[in-house]
BATIVO-401836 format. One line per 5 residues: their letters; for each residue x, y, z of N, C-alpha, C, O. Coordinates in Angstrom, 1 decimal, m for minus. Layout:
BEGIN
a	X:Y:Z:X:Y:Z:X:Y:Z:X:Y:Z | ... .
This chain:
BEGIN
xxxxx	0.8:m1.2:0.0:0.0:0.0:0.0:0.9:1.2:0.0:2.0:1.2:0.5 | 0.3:2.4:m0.6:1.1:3.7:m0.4:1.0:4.2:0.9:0.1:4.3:1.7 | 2.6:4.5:1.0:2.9:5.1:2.0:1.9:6.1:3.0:1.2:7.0:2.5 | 2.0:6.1:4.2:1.3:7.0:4.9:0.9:8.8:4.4:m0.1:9.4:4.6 | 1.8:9.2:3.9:2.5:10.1:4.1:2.4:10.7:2.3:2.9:11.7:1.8 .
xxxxx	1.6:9.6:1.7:1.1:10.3:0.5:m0.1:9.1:0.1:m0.2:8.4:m0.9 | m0.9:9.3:1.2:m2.0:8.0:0.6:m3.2:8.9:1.1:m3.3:9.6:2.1 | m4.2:8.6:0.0:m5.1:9.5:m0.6:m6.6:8.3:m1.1:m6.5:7.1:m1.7 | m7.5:8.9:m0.8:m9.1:7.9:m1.1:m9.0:7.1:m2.4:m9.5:6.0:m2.5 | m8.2:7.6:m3.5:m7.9:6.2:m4.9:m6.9:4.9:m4.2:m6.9:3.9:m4.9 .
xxxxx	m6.0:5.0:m2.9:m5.2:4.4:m2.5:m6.4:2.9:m1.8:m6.2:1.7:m2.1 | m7.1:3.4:m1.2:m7.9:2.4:m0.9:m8.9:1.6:m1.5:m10.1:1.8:m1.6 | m8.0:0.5:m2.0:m8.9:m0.3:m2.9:m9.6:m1.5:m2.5:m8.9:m2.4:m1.9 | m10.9:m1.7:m2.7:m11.6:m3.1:m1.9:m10.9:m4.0:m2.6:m10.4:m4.1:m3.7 | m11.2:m4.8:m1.3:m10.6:m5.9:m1.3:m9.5:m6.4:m0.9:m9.4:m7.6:m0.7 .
xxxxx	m8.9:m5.7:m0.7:m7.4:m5.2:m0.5:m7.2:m5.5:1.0:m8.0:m4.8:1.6 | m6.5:m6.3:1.8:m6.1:m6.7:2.8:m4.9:m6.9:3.4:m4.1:m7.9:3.0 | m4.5:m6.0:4.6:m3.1:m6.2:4.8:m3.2:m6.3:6.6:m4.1:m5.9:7.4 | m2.1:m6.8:6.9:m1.8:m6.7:8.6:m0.5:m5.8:9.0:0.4:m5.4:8.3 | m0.7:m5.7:9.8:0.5:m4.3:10.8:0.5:m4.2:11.9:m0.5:m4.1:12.6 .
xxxxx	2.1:m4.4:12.3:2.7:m4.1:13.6:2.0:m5.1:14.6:1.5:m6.1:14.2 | 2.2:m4.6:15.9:2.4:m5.5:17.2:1.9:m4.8:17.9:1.9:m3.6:17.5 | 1.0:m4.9:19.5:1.1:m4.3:20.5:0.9:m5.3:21.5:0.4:m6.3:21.2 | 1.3:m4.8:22.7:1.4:m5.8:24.2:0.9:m5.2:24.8:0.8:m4.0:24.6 | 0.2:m5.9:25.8:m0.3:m5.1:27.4:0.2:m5.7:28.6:0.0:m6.8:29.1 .
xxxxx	0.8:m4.8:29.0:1.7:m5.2:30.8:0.1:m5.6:31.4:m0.9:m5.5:30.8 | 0.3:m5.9:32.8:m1.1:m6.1:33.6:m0.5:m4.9:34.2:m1.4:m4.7:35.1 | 0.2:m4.2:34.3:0.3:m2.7:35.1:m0.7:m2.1:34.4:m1.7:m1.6:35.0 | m0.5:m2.1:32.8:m1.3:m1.0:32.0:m2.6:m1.7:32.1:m3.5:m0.9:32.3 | m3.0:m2.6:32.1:m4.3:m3.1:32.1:m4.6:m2.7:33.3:m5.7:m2.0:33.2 .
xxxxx	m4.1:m2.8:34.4:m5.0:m2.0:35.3:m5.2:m0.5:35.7:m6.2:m0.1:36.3 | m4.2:0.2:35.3:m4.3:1.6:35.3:m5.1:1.8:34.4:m6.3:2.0:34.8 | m4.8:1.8:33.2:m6.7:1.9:32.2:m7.8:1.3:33.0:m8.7:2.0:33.0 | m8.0:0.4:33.6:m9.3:m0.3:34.3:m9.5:0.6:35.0:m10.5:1.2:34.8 | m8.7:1.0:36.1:m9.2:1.9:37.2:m9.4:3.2:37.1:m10.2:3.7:37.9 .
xxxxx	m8.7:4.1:36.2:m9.4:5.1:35.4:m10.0:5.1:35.0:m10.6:6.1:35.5 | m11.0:4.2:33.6:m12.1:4.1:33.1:m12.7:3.3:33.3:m13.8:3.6:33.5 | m12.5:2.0:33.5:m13.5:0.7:33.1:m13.6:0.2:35.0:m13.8:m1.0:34.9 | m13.5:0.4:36.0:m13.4:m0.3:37.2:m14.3:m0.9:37.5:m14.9:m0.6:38.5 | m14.9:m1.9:36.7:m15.6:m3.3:36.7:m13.7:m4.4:37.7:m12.5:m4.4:37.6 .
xxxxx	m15.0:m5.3:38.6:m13.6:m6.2:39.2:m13.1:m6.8:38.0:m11.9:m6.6:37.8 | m13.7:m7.4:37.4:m13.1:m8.2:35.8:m12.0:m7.9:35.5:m11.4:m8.7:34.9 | m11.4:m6.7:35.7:m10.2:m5.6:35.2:m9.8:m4.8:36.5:m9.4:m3.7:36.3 | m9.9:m5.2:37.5:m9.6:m4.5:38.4:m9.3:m5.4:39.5:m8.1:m5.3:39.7 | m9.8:m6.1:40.0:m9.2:m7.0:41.4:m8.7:m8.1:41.2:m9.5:m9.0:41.3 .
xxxxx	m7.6:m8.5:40.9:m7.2:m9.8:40.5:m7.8:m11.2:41.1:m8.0:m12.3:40.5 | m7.9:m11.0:42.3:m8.9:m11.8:43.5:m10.1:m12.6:42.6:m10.1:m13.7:42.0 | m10.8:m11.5:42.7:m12.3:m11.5:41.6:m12.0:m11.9:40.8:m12.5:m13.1:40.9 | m11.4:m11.8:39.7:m11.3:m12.1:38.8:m10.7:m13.5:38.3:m10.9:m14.1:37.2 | m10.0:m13.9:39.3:m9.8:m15.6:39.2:m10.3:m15.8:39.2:m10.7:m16.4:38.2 .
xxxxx	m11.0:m15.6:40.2:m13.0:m16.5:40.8:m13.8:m16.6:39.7:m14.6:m17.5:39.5 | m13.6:m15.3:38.6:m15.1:m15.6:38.3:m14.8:m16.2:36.5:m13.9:m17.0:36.2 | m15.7:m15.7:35.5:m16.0:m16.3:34.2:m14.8:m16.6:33.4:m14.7:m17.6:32.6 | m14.0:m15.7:33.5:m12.5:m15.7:32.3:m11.3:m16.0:33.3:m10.1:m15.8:32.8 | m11.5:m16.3:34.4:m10.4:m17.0:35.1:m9.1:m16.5:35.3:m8.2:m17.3:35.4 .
xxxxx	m9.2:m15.3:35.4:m8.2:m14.3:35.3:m8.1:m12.7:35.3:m9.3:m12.5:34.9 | m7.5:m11.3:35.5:m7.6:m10.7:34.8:m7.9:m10.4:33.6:m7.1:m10.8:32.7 | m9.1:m9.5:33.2:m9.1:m9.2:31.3:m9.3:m7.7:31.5:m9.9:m7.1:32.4 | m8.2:m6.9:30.0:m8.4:m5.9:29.9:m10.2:m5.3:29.7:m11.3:m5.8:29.8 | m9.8:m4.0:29.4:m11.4:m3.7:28.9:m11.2:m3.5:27.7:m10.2:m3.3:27.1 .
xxxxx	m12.8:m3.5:27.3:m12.7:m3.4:25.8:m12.2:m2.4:25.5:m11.2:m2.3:24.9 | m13.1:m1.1:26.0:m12.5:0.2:25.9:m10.8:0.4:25.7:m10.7:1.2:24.8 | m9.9:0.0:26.0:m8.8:m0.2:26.2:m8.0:m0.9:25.1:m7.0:m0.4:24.6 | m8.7:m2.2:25.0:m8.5:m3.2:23.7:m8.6:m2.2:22.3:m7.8:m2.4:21.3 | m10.1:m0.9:22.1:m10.1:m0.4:21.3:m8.9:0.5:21.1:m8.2:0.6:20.1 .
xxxxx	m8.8:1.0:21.9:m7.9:2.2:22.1:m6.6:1.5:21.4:m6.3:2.0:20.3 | m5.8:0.4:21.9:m4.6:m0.2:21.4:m5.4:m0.1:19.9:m5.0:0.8:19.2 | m6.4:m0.9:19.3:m6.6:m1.1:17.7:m6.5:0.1:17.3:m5.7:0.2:16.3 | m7.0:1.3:17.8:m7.0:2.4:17.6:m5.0:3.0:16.7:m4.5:3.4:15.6 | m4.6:2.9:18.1:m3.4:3.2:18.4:m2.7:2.9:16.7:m2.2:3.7:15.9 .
xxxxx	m2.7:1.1:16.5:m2.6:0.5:15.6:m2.9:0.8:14.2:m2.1:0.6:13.3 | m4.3:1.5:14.1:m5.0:2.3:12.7:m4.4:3.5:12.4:m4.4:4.1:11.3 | m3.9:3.8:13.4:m3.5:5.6:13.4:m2.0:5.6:13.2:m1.6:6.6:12.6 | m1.0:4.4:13.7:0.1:4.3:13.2:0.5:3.7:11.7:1.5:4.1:11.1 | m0.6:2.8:11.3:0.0:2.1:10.1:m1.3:2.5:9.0:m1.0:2.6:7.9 .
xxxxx	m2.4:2.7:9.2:m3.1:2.4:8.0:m4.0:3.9:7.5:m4.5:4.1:6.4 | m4.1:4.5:8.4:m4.6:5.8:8.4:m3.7:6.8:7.7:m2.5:6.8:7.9 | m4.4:7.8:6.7:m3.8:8.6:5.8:m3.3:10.2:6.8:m4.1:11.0:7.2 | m1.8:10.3:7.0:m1.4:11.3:7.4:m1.8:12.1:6.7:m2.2:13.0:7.4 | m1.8:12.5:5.2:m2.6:13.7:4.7:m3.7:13.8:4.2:m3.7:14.7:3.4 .
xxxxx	m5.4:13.0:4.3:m6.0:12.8:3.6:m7.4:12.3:4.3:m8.6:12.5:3.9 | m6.7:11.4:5.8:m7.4:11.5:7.1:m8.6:12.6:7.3:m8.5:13.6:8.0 | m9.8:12.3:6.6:m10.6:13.7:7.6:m11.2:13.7:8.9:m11.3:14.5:9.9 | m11.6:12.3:8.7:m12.7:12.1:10.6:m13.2:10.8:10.1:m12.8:10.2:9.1 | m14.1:10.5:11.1:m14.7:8.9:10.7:m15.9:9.4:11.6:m15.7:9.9:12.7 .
xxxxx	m17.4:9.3:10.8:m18.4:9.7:11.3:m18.8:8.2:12.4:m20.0:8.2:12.9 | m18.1:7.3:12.8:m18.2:6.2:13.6:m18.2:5.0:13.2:m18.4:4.7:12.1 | m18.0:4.3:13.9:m18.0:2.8:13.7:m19.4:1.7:13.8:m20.4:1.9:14.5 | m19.1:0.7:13.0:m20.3:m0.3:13.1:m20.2:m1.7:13.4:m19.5:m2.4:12.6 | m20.9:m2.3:14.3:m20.4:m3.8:14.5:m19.6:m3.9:15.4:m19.0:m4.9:15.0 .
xxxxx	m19.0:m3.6:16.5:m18.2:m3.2:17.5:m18.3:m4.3:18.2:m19.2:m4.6:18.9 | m17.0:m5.2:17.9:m17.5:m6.7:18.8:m16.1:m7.2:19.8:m15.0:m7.1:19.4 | m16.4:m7.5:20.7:m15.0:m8.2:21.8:m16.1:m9.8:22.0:m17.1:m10.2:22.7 | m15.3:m10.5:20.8:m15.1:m11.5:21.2:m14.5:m12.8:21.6:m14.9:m13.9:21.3 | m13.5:m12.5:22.3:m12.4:m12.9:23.1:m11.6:m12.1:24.2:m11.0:m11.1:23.8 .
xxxxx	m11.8:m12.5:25.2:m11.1:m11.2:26.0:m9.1:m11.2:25.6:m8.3:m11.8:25.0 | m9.3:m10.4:26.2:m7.4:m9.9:25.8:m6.9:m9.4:27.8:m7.4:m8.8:28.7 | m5.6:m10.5:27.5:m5.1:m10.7:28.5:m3.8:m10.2:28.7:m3.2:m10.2:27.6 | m2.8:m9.6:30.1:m1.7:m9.0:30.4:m0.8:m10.5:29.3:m1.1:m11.6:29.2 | 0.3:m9.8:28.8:1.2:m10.3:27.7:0.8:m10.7:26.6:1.6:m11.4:26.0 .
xxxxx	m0.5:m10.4:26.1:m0.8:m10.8:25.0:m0.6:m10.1:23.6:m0.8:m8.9:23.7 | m0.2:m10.5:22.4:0.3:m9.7:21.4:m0.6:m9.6:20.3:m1.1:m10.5:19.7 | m0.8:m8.6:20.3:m1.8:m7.9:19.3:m1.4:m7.4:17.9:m0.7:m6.4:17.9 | m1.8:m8.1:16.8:m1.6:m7.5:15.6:m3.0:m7.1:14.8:m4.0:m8.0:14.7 | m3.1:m5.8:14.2:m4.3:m5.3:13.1:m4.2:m5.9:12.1:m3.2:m5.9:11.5 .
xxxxx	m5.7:m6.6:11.6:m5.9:m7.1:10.1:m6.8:m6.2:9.9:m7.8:m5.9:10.6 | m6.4:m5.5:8.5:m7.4:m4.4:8.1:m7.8:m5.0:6.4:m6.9:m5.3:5.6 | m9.3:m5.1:6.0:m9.8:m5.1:4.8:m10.6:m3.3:4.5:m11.2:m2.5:5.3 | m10.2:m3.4:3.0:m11.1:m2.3:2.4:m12.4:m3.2:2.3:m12.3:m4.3:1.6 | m13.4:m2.8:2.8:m14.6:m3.1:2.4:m15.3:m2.8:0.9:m15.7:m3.5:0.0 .
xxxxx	m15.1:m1.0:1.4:m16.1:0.0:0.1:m15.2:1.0:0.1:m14.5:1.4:1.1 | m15.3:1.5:m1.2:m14.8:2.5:m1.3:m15.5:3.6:m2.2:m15.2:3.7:m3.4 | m16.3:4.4:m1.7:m16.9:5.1:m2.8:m16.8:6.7:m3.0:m16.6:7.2:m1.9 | m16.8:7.4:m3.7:m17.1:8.8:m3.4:m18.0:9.5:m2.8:m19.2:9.3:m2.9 | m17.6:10.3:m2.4:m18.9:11.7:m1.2:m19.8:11.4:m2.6:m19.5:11.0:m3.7 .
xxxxx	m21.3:11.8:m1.9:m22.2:12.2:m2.7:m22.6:13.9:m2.5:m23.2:14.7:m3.1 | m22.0:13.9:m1.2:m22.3:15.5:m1.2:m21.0:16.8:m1.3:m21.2:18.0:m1.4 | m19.7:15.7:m1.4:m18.5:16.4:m1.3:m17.5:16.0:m2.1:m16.9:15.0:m1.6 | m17.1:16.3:m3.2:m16.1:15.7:m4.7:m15.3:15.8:m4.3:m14.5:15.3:m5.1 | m14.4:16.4:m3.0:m12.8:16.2:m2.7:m12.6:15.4:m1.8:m11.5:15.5:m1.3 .
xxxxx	m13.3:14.5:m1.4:m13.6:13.5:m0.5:m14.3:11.9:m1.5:m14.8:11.7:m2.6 | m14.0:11.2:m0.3:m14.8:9.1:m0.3:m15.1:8.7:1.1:m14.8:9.1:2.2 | m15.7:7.6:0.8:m16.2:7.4:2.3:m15.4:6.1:2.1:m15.6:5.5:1.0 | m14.5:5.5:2.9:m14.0:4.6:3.3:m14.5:3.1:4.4:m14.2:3.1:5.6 | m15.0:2.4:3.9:m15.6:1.2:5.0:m14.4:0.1:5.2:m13.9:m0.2:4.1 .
xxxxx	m14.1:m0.5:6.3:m13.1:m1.3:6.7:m13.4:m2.1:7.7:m13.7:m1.6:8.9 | m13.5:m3.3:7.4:m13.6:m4.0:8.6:m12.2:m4.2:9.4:m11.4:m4.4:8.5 | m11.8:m4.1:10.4:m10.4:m4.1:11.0:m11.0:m4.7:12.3:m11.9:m4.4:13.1 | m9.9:m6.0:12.4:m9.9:m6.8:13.7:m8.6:m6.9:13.9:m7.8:m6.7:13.0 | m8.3:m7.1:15.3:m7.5:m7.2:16.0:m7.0:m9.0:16.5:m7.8:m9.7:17.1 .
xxxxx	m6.0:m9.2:16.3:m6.0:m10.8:16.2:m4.9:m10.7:17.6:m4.4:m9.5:17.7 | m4.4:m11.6:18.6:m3.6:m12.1:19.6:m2.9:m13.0:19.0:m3.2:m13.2:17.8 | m1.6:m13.7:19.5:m0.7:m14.4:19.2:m0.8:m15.7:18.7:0.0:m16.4:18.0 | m2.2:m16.0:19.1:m2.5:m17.7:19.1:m3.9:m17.1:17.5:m4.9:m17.7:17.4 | m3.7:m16.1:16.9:m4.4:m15.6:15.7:m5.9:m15.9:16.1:m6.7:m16.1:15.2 .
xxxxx	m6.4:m15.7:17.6:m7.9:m15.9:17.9:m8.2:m13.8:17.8:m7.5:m12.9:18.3 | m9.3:m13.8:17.1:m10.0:m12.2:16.8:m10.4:m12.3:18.5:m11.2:m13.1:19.0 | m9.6:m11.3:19.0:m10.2:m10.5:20.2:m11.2:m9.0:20.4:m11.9:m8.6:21.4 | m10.9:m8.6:18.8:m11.8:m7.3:18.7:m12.1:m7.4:17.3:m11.5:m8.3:16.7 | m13.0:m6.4:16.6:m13.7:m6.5:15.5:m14.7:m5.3:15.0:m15.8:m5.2:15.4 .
xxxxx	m14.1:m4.5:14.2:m15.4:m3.5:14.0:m15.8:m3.3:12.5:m15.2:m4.2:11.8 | m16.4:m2.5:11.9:m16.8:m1.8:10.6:m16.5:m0.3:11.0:m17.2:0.5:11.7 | m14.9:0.1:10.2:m15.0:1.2:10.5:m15.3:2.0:9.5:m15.1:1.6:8.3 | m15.9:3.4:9.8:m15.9:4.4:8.3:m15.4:5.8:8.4:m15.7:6.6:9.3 | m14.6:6.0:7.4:m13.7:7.1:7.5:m13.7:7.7:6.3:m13.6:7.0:5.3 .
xxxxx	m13.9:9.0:6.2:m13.8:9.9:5.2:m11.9:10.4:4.8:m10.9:10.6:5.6 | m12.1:10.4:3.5:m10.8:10.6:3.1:m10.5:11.3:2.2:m11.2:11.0:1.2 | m9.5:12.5:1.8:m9.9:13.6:0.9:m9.5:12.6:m0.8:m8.6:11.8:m0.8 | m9.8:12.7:m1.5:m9.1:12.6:m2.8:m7.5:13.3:m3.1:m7.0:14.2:m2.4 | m6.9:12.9:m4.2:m5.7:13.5:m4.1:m5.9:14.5:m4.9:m6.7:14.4:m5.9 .
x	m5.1:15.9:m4.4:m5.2:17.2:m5.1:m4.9:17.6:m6.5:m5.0:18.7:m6.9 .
């Protein structure tokens, strides 16, 4: 794919499927994000969280998104061309994500079509999941992002 750094709404072509980079989570960071945002025990008391469903500490999703996030914005997202993403669809955690687990982004072009209301722009649809070490999908969305055409 073209570079960050000159990739533009014709750059994204359906069908088109690629993966990028890595990320980890310490259980330090998993719990400072839990107790900041998410302080459900699930993500917060390690006690509890043996005891109960996932037999362990699990990050939050919130959190999980944030790393994919992190991930979209380092490798696949257009540094000049990037305008906003009116939101996401399908937003799924199914598998929780656990302290040392390694996170890599699989991103598809869905759609790619032009504004109907704006000719210097396309609306961009992407499904992008987030896969762990053992390649089980721990997160999963439909994202859409607006993207300028090239000048």
């Amino acid at each position: 794919m073209t570079p960050l750094e000159d990739r533009w709404f014709a750059d994204y072509k359906p069908g088109a499927v690629y993966e990028y980079g890595h990320a980890t989570l310490t259980e330090d960071e998993l719990l400072d994000f839990a107790r900041k945002f998410d302080p459900q025990p699930m993500h917060t008391d390690p006690a509890y969280a043996a005891a109960g469903p996932f037999g362990g500490l699990i990050a939050s999703g919130w959190h999980t998104a944030g790393l994919m996030m992190r991930l979209l914005a380092d490798n696949y997202l257009s540094k000049v061309a990037s305008l906003a993403s009116p939101g996401v669809d399908e937003l799924r955690w199914p598998h929780p994500v656990r302290a040392g687990d390694v996170l890599r982004l699989r991103v598809e072009v869905v759609e790619a079509r032009e504004s109907r209301s704006k000719p210097d722009r396309g609306i961009v649809r992407t499904k992008a999941e987030l896969l762990n070490q053992d390649d089980v999908v721990v997160m999963s969305m439909l994202a859409v992002n607006m993207v300028a055409k090239r000048p």
